[in-house]
Phi, psi and omega in degrees: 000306157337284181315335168310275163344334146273310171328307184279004175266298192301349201238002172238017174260327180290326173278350161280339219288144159299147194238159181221129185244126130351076193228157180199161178235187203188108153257151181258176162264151150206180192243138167218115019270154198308145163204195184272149198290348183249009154269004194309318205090344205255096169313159157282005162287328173291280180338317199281309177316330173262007170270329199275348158322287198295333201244000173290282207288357171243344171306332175000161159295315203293287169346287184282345158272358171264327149306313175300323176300348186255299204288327203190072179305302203294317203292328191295340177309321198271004176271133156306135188304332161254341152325260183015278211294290177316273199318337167298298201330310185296330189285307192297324194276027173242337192255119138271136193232134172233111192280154167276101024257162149355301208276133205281345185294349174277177162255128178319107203248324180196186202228155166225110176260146186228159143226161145233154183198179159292011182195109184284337176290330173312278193283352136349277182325287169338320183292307186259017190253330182295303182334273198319290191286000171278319157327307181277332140320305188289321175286012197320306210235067178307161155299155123213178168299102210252133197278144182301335193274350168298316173304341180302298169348283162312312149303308185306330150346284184291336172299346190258328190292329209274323153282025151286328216251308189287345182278255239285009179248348179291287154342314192296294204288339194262320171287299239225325168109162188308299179271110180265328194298319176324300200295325191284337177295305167311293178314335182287335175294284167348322184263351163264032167240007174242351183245038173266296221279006200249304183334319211271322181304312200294335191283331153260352152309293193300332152306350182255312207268036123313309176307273135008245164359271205303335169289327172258011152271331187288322198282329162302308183287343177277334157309331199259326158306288173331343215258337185274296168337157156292147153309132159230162200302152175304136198281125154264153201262103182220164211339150157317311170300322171329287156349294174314297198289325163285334176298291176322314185292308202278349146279354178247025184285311171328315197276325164303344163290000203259327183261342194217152178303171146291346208251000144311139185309317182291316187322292187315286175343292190275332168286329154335286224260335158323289205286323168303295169298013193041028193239021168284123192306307189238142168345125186274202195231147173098194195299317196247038168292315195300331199299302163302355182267158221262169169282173175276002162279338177289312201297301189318283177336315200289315183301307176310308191276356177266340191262341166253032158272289178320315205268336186264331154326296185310305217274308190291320193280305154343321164272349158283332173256347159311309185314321190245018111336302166304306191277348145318307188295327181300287200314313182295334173294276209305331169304323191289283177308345172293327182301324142308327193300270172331340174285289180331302171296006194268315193302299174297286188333296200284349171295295155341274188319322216256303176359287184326305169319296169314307170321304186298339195264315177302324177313296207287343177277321180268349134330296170285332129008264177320329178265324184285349167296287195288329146316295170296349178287302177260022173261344194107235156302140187295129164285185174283146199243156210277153164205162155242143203242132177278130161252345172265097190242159184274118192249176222264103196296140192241354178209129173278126159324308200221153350259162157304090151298315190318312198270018167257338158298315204276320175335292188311298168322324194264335177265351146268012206265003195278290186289358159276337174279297194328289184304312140341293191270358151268357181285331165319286200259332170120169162287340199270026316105315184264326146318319170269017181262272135030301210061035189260200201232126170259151155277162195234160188281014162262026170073021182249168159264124163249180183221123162311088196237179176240124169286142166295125165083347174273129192280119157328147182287136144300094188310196189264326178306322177302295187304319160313333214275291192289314196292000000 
């Protein structure tokens, strides 16, 4: 009863199996007009290269969903826009097309196109809708005989494209310069040097308002000194002849220095009577130095007016490397648009050049052309040209190649009948009997696994079934 029962599970898990039918057509080659194959002209290095040409263009994506859309319209309806692009691949890597014979070493005779596929009227159609365009492919481009004055036209075409192409690539070099790609190379230069210098700009402007800073904190704090000090009396101011009369002294107080030390008499002497006017810059030296030193308010005043000399020196130099920062900032904007300019222009250039190229290349096809006309004009006839012909179409498969139902039931029957006798015979005999035929390992009722073995002359155990049995 087991054995039914796996059986009938293996033979409806074999009958779900998808079944795939097999289907293919066959063309031969021939020539027209006919002739014998070895005046033909064509090798079969030729012959094969233009079928795997032929057999590229039809495999195509576009090709083959247009094939498919004629052989099975509802399947293709029901694929989703990005589904499609898989369901080709798959649809492409079932078809093979092969030539007669296989081996490229025979000669070349005929086409075999093969599928498999699930739905057999379907894939007929396909078989035979791929035969017809590899056939109509493989003929694209016969030889045939072209007259050379139909072709003038057409050079003369190509002869006006192209000098058209050379006037405006011409113009191009005369406005704009040969090398656009140069001037942008330069200009790429120009602009990473200005912008080192702007790096070098920025850096000392943030040292000046650094600078800045640290002077209007110094000024502050001498303000605040200043503001702490004793008043001292107010500087009289004095007369222009005064003035005149110190001026004097103090060249010839220069000059005396120049002959005599300070601790000379006239030197002493005459910085006296300086100091006496009130117009000495600096401290004298000696006995009336304490008399001459300045107050801590003159000094505090004196610091202040040197720290806002420095600060507005700071201020001024700030503003100057703003300015010329700002005129950095210009150049480098204008460098830029030049670079754009000069990129577009490298691109129409390089646009140009290649038109031209292209001009030149059509010129030169249709020269040859045109010579290959007038060749074929005196050698004469056209040789013969190779088609495939369908001698087969693919007819509608009445049995699938897979799976072979017969020989996978009975396999499956015959693999299940092993574990249905196993089972049969321990129910039979018990396990451990069967375990030691086997060599396998039984548990014991102390939870260890042992391996069941017959001592030579010692009688099997009897079970309780065995024993019911015999009573």
């Amino acid at each position: 009863m087991l054995w039914l029962l796996a059986t009938a599970a293996v033979l409806a898990a074999v009958w779900l199996i998808p079944p795939r039918y097999k289907v293919e057509a066959l063309l031969v080659l021939e020539f027209d007009p006919p002739a014998p194959r070895t005046t033909t002209g064509f090798s079969d290095a030729l012959l094969r290269s233009r079928l795997e040409l032929a057999k590229l263009r039809v495999l195509r994506r576009e090709g083959l969903l247009q094939l498919l859309r004629q052989a099975d319209p509802k399947l293709v309806s029901r694929w989703k826009s990005d589904q499609a692009p898989r369901e080709i691949e798959r649809y492409r890597s079932s078809i093979r097309v092969s030539t007669v014979p296989e081996s490229r070493t025979g000669v070349f005779s005929g086409v075999r196109v093969i599928f498999e596929g699930r739905n057999p009227e379907s894939s007929a159609a396909l078989v035979n809708g791929l035969a017809v365009e590899l056939a109509r492919e493989f003929e694209r481009y016969p030889e045939r005989i072209v007259d050379a004055k139909r072709l003038e036209p057409q050079v003369a075409a190509a002869w006006n494209r192209l000098a058209e192409c050379q006037d405006a690539l011409k113009a191009f070099e005369t406005e704009h310069g040969t090398d656009p790609e140069r001037r942008r190379r330069l200009l790429l230069a120009d602009q990473d040097s200005l912008q080192t210098e702007a790096v070098a700009l920025e850096r000392s402007l943030r040292e000046v308002k650094q600078e800045r800073l640290r002077l209007e904190q110094t000024i502050n704090l001498a303000e605040q000194e200043l503001a702490r000090a004793p008043s001292s009396p107010p500087i009289r101011t004095p007369p222009p002849a005064a003035v005149e009369t110190a001026r004097r002294m103090r060249e010839r107080l220069a000059a005396l220095l120049v002959r005599y030390k300070e601790s000379h008499p006239d030197v002493r002497r005459l910085r006296q009577e300086l100091a006496g006017l009130g117009v000495l810059q600096g401290p004298p030296e000696g006995d009336g130095a304490a008399e001459l030193k300045p107050s801590p308010g003159e000094q505090a005043e004196e610091k202040l007016v040197r720290l806002r000399g420095e600060l507005a020196r700071a201020e001024q130099r700030q503003r100057e490397l703003a300015a010329e920062r700002e005129r950095m900032m210009q150049a480098l904007q204008l460098l830029s648009e030049q670079i754009r300019q000069v990129t577009w222009l490298g691109r129409r250039h390089s646009a140009l050049a290649r038109e031209c190229e292209l001009a030149e290349a059509g010129y030169r096809s249709a020269v040859l052309a045109r010579q290959q006309a007038d060749l074929q004009a005196e050698r004469g006839p056209v040789r013969p040209a190779p088609r495939l012909v369908l001698l087969e179409e693919a007819l509608v498969p009445g049995r699938p190649v897979f799976p072979n139902r017969r020989l996978l039931g009975l396999l499956g029957a015959l693999a299940a009948l092993l574990p249905c006798a196993m089972i049969a015979a321990c129910r039979e005999l018990g396990a451990k009997p069967v375990l030691a035929v086997l060599g396998l390992a039984a548990q014991n009722n102390n939870g260890c696994h042992t391996i069941a073995a017959q001592l030579p002359g010692a009688e099997p155990p009897a079970n309780g079934r065995r024993a019911a049995h015999a009573g």
